[in-house]
N, C-alpha and C positions, 0 to 999 in steps of 0.2 A: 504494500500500500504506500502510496506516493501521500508527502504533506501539500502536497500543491491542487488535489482533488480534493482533501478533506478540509481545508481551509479556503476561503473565497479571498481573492486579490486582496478587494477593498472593504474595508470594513462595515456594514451596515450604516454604521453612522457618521463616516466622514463622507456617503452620497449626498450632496445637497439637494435642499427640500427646499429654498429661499424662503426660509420661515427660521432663519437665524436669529437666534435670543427671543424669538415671538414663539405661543406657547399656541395664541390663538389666530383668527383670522384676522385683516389688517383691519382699523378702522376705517372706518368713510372717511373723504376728506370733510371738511368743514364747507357749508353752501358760502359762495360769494354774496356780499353785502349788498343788497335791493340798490343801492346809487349805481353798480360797478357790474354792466355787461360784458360777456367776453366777445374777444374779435373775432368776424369770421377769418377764413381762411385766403378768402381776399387783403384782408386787411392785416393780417400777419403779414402778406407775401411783401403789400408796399410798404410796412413798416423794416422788415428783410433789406429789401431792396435798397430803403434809406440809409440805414446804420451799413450795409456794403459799401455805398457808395460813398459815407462818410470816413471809413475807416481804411478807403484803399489809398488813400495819400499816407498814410502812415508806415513806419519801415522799423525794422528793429535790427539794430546791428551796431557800427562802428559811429559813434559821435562824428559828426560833419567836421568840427573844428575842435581841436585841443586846446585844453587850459592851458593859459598863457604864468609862466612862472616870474619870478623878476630878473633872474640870468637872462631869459630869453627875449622880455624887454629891453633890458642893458645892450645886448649883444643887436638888437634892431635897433636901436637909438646909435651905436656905434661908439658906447661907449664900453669900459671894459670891465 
């Protein structure tokens, strides 16, 4: 008899169930407030579209210009 038939891989309990630390079933969310309609899916899309179009100028990488020290002052003014 082999241990690799009489024992299963994975343990019963480490198969997730995505009911981690929850015992029971999730709650509902809470209803939104009578002032506050959700958007259709039109109006997600042009607000999408906005915040795209706002944010594609932006760039994340190497500072445009380096901080200026006062050696590097002195040494542009020409003095030493």
């Amino acid at each position: 008899m082999t241990t690799a038939t009489a024992t299963p891989a994975v343990p019963d309990e480490d198969h997730s169930t995505g009911t981690a630390w929850r015992t029971g079933p999730r709650p509902p969310a809470p209803a939104l407030p009578e002032h506050i309609t959700p958007c259709t899916p039109a109006e997600q899309a042009e607000h999408l579209a906005v915040l795209t179009e706002a944010i594609s100028g932006f760039a994340v990488g190497r500072a445009l210009s380096r901080p200026r020290t006062h050696t590097a002052l002195a040494q542009q003014e020409g003095t030493p």
